[in-house]
C-alpha positions as CSV (number, residue, x, y, z in Angstrom):
1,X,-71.8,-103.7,56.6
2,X,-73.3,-101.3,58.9
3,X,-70.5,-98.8,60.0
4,X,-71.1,-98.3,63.9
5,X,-71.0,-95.2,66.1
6,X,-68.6,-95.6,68.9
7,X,-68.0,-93.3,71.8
8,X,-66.3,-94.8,75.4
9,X,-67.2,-99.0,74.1
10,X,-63.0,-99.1,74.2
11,X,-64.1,-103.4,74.6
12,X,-65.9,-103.6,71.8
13,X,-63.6,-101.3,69.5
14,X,-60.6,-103.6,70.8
15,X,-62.5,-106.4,69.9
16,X,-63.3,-105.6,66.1
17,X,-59.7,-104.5,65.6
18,X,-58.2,-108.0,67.2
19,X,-60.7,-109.7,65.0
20,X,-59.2,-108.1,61.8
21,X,-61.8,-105.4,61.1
22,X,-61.4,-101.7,60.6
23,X,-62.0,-98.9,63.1
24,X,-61.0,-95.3,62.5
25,X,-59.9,-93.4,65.7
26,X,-59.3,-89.6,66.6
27,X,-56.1,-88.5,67.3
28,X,-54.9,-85.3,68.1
29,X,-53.8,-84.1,64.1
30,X,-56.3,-86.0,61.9
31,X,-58.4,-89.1,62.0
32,X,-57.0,-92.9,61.4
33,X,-57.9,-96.0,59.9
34,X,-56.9,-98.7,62.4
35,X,-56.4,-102.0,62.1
36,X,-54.3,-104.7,63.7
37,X,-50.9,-104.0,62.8
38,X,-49.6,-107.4,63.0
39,X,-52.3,-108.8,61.2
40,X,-52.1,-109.3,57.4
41,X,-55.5,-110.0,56.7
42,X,-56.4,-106.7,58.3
43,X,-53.6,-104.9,56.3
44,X,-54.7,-105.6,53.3
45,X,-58.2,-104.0,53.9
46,X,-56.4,-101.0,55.0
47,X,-54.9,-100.8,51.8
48,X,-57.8,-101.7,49.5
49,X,-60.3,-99.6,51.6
50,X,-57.9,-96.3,51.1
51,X,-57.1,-97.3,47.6
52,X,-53.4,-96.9,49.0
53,X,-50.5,-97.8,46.4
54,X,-49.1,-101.0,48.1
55,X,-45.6,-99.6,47.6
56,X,-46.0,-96.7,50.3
57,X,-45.6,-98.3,53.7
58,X,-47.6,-97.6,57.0
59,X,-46.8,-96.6,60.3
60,X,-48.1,-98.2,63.6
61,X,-49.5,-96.9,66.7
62,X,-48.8,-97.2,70.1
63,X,-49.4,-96.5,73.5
64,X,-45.8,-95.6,74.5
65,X,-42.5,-95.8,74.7
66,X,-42.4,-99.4,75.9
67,X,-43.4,-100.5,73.2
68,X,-40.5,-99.5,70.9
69,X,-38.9,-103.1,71.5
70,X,-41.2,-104.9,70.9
71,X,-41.5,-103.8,67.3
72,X,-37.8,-102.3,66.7
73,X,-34.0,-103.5,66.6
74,X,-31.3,-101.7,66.9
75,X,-33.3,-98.7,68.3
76,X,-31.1,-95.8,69.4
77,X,-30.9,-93.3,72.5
78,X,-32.7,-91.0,70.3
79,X,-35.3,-92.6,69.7
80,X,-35.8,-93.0,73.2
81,X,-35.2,-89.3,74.2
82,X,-37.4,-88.0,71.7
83,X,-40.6,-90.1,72.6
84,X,-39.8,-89.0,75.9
85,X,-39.8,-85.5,74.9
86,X,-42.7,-85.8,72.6
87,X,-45.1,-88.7,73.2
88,X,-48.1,-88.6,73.5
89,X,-47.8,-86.2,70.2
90,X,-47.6,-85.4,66.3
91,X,-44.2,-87.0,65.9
92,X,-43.6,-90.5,64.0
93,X,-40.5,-92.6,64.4
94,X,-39.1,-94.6,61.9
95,X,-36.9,-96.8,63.3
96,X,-35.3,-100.0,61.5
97,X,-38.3,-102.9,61.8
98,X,-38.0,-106.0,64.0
99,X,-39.3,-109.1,61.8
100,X,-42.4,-109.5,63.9
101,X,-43.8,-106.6,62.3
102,X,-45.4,-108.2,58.5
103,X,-43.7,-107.2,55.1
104,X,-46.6,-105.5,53.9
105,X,-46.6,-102.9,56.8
106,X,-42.9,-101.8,55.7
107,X,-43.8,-102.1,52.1
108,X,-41.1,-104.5,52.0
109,X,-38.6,-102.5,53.2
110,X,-36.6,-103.2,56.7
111,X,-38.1,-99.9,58.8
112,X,-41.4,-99.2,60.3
113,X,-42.6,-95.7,61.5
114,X,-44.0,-95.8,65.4
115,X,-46.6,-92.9,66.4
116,X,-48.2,-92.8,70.2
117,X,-51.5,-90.5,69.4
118,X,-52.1,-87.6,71.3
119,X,-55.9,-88.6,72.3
120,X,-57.4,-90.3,75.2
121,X,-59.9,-92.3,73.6
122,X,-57.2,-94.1,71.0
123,X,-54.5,-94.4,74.0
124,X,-57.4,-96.1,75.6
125,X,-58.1,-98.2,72.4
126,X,-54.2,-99.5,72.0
127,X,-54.4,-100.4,75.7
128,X,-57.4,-102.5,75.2
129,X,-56.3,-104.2,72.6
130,X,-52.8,-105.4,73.4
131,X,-51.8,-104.7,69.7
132,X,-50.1,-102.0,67.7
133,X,-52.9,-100.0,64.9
134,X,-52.0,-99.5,61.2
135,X,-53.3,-96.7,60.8
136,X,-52.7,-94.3,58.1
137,X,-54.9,-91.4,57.6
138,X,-59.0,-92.2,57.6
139,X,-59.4,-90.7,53.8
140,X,-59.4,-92.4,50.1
141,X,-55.9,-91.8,49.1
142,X,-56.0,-88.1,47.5
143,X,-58.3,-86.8,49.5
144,X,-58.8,-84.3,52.0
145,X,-57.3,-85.9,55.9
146,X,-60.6,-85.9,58.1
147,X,-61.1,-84.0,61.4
148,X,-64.1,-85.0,62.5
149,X,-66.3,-88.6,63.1
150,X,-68.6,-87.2,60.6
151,X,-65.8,-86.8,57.7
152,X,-65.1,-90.3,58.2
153,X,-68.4,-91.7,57.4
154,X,-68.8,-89.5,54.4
155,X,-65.7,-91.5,53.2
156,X,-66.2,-94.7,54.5
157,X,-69.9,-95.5,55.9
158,X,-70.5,-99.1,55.3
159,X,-66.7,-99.7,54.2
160,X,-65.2,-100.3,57.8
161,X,-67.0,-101.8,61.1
162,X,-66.9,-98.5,63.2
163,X,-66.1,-95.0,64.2
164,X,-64.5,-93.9,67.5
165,X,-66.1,-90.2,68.0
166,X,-63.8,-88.4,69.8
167,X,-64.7,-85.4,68.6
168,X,-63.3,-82.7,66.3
169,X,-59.4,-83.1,65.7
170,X,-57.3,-79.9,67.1
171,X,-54.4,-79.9,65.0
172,X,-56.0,-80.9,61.7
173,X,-52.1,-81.5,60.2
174,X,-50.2,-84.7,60.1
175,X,-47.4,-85.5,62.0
176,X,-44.0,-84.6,61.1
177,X,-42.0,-87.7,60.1
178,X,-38.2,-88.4,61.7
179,X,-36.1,-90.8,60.7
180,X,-33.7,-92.6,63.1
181,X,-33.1,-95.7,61.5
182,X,-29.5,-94.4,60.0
183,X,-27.7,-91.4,60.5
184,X,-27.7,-88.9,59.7
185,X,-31.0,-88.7,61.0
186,X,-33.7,-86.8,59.0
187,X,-36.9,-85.3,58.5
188,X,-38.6,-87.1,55.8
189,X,-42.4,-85.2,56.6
190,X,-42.6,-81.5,57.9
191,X,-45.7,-81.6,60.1
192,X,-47.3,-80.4,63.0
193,X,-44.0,-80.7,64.8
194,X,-41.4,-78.2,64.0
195,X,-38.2,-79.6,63.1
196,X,-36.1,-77.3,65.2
197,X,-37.7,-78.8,68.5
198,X,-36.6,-82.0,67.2
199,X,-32.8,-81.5,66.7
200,X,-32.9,-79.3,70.4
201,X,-34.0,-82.0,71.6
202,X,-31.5,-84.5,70.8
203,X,-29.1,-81.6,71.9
204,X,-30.8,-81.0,75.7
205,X,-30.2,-84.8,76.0
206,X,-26.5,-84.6,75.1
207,X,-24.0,-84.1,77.5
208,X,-22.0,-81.2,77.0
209,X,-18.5,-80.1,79.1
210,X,-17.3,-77.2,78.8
211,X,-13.8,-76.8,79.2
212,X,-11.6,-73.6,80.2
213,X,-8.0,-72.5,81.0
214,X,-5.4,-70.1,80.4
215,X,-2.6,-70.5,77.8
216,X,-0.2,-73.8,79.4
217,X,-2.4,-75.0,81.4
218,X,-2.6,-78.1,79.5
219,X,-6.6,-78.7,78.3
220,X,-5.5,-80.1,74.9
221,X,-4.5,-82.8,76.8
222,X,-8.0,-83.2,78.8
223,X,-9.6,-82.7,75.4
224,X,-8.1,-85.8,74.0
225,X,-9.0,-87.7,77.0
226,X,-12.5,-86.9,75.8
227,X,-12.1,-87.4,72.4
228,X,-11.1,-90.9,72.8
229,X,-14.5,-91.5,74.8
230,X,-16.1,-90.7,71.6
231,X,-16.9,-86.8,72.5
232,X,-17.1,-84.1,69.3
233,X,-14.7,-81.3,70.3
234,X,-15.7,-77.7,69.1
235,X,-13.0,-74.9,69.8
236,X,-14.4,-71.7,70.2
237,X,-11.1,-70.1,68.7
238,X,-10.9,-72.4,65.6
239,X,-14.8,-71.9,65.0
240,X,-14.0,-67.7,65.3
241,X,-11.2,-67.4,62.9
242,X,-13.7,-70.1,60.2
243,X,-16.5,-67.7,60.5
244,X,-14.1,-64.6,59.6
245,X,-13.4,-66.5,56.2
246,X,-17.6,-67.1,55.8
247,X,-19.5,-65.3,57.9
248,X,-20.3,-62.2,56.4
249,X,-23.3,-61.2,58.9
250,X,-20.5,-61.5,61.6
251,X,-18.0,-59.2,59.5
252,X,-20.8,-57.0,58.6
253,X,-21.7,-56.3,62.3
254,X,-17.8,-55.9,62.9
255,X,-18.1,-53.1,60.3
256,X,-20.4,-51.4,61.9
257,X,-19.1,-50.7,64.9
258,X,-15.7,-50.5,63.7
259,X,-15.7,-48.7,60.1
260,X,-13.0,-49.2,57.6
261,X,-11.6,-52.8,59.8
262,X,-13.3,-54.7,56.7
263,X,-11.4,-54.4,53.4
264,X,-13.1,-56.8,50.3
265,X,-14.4,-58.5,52.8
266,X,-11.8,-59.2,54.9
267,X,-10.9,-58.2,58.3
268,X,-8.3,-56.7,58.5
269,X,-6.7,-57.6,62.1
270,X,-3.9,-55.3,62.7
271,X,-6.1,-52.2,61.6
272,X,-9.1,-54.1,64.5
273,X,-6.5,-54.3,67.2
274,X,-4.9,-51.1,66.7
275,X,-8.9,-50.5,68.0
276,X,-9.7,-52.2,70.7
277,X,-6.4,-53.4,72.4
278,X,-6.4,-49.5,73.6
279,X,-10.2,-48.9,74.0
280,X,-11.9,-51.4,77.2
281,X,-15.0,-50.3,75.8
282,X,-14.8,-51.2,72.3
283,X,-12.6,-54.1,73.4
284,X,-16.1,-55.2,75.0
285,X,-18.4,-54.5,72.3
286,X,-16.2,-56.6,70.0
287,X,-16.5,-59.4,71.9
288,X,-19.9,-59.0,72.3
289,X,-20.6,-59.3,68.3
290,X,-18.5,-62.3,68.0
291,X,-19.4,-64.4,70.9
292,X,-22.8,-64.0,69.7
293,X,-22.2,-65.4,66.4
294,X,-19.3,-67.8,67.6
295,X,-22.1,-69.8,70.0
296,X,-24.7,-69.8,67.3
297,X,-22.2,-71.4,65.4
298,X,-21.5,-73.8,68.4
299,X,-25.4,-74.6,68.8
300,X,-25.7,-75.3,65.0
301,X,-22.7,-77.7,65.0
302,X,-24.0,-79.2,68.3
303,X,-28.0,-80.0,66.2
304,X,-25.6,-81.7,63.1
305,X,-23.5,-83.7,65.7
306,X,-26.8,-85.0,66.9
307,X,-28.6,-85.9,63.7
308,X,-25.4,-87.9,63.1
309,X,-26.2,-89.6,66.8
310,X,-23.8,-87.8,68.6
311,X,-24.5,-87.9,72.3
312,X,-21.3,-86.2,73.4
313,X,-19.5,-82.9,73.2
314,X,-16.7,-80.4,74.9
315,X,-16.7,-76.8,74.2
316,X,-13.2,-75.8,74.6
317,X,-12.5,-71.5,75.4
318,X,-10.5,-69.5,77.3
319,X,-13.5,-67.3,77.8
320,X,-16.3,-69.8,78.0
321,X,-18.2,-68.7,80.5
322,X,-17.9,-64.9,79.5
323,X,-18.8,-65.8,76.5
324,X,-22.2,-67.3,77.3
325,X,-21.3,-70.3,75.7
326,X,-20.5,-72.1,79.3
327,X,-24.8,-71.7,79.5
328,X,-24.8,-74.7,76.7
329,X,-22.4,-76.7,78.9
330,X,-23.6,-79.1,81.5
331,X,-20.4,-78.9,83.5
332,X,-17.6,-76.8,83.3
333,X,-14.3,-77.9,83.8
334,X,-11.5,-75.9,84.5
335,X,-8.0,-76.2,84.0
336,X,-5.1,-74.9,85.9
337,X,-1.6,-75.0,86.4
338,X,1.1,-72.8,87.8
339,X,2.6,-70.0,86.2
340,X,6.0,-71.5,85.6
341,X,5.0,-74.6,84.1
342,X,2.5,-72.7,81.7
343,X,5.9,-70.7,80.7
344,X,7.8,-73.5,80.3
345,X,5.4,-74.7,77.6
346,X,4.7,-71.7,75.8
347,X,8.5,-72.0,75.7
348,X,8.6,-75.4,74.2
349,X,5.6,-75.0,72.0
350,X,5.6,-71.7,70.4
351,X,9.4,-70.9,70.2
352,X,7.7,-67.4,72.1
353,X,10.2,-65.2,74.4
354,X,10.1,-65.3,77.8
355,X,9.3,-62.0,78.1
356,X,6.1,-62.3,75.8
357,X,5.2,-66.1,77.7
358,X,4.9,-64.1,80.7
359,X,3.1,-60.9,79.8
360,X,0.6,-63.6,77.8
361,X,0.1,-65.4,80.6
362,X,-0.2,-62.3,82.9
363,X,-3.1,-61.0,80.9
364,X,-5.3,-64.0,81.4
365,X,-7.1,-64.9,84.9
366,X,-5.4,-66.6,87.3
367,X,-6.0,-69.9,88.3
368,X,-8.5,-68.7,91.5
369,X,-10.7,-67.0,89.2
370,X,-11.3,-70.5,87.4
371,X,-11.7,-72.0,90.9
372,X,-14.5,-69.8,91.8
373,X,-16.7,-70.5,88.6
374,X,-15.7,-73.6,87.5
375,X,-17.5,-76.9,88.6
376,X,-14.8,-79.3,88.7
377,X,-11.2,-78.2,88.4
378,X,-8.2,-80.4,86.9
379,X,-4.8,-79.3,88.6
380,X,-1.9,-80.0,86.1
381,X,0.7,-79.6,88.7
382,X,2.1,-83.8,88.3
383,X,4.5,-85.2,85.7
384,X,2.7,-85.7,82.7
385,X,1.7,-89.5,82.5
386,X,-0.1,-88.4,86.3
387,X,-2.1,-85.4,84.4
388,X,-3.2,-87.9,81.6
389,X,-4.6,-90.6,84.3
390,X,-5.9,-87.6,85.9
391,X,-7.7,-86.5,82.4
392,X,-8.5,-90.2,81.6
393,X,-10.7,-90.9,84.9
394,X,-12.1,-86.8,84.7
395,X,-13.5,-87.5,81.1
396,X,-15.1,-90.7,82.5
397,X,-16.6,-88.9,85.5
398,X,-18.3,-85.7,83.7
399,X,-19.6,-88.0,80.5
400,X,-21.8,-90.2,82.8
């Protein structure tokens, strides 16, 4: 067999590879060995040719997005958003295998890895051709991933029907390797993507409501709403007082600024607001150390909600948007009420004085503040089977 030299004959290469032959193609990381995907026949010679252990499976190639269905089943809104995001690029998707694609592809397992090539001349090729490429690596198993046309032939001259030049590989690393076929979802190859810009990915794509309110003003209410449309709750307050019991970088930087307020690691509270209830400024700088770590916190819990396909959540602080954590949010809903009624509760539901309900409630911002920098406000100012319709057909409105 006389390996040929292929540079723009997309025809002929489409030809070879619907006829069961072999053609390697550039992409953007390293060269492949292609072959029709949905052919046995041509499997097989991928295998034998590489000397690949017939246990490891293959991943196909494909021109896009659109062609996730026709291979896939039960493919999720990931999926979707990160070949958006990514595609044309060095990311494979494994996603659970529909039963056109042949056993020996998914080493008989049920899921098949999907990878749209970041290289004219191969997105060319798949169009051509109408079929999806196996196409692992173009190097004997073991051996070094090749960059250029010329690599390629020093493996494989006279072994497969032709080379597509497309000249020198840029990346020269494979691509990384996410799986979405179960959650939680997970990286099973580091590559040329980082995994970070995976997981913030899946986060941009998530809708995200922040919501806000003084003490009474009824948000857990609003929160539940959203919890029964399937949304992860994170409250800022819950998250601060868990990082005092395990965050020392966060108690550290507390120290700092406020020596002695740390005793065997633990803050000490009373000694803290003996501090800053009497000092604006320090006041301020405390809040600036733990918002800071209180929204990394947030932004790490919001990447595990969505490796476990979250696509939901609500941020729930009185000082959201002070905060900084309101930037995360998509929308921010605020929640008033009036003062009385946000007594009355305090009343019923911390056994507090009056006195103390009312100086509480005094210290927050009132309700026009939230008004002015809020993007949708929730009025609790009905009987309370009226406020939860009112939350019920809110939730459905922002989560859209």
């Amino acid at each position: 067999m006389k390996t040929e030299i292929l540079k723009t004959e997309y025809d002929h290469a489409a030809d070879l590879i619907r006829a069961g032959s072999l053609v390697a193609v550039p992409t953007e990381t390293v060269y492949g060995l292609a072959g029709n995907g949905l052919d046995v026949d041509a499997v097989e010679q991928i295998y034998e040719v590489k000397g690949r252990p017939a246990v490891k499976p293959l991943s196909l190639m494909v021109p896009g997005a659109e062609a996730i269905e026709k291979v896939c089943v039960n493919v999720p809104k990931a999926a979707y958003v990160l070949a958006e995001r990514f595609w044309p690029g060095p990311l494979t998707i494994v996603l659970e295998s529909s039963e056109q694609v042949p056993e020996i592809v998914r080493a008989g397992g049920i899921t098949v890895g999907l990878r749209c090539p970041d290289h004219p001349a191969t997105l060319a090729l798949l169009r051509c051709a109408g079929v999806p490429f196996a196409a692992p690596s173009a190097n004997p198993s073991g051996e070094p991933s090749p960059k250029t046309a010329g690599e390629v032939l020093n493996y494989f001259d006279g072994k497969i029907s032709a080379v597509v030049d497309g000249g020198p590989c840029g990346i020269g690393t494979e691509s990384t390797i996410v799986d979405l076929s179960k959650t939680p979802y997970r990286i099973l190859r580091q590559g040329a993507l980082p995994e970070s810009e995976i997981w913030d990915a899946l986060v941009d794509q998530m809708r995200i409501v922040g919501v806000t309110g003084g003490s009474g003003c009824g948000k857990t209410t609003f929160l539940q709403a959203l919890e029964k449309q399937g949304t992860m709750v994170l409250d800022c307050d819950e998250v601060y007082h868990e990082l005092l019991k395990t965050s020392k970088p966060m108690l550290d930087a507390i120290d700092a600024r406020f020596p002695g307020v740390v005793e065997q690691g633990a803050l000490q509270i009373k000694k803290l607001g003996e501090i800053v209830f009497h000092d604006e400024q320090a006041l301020a700088d405390l809040n600036t150390i733990t918002h800071r770590y209180v929204t990394e916190e947030i932004q790490r819990r919001l990447r595990e909600h969505a490796k476990n396909g979250g696509t939901s959540a609500a941020i729930d602080a009185i000082a959201l948007i002070e905060s900084g954590a309101g930037e995360l949010c998509d929308t921010i809903v605020g929640v008033t009420a009036p003062r009385e009624a946000r007594i009355e509760r305090l009343l019923k539901r911390e056994g507090v004085t009056r006195a103390y309900a009312e100086s509480r409630i005094d210290a927050q911002k009132p309700n026009e503040w939230f008004e002015a920098h809020c993007d949708r406000i929730l009025e609790n100012n009905h009987t309370l089977q009226a406020f939860e319709q009112q939350c019920e057909k809110l939730s459905m409105e922002v989560l859209k």
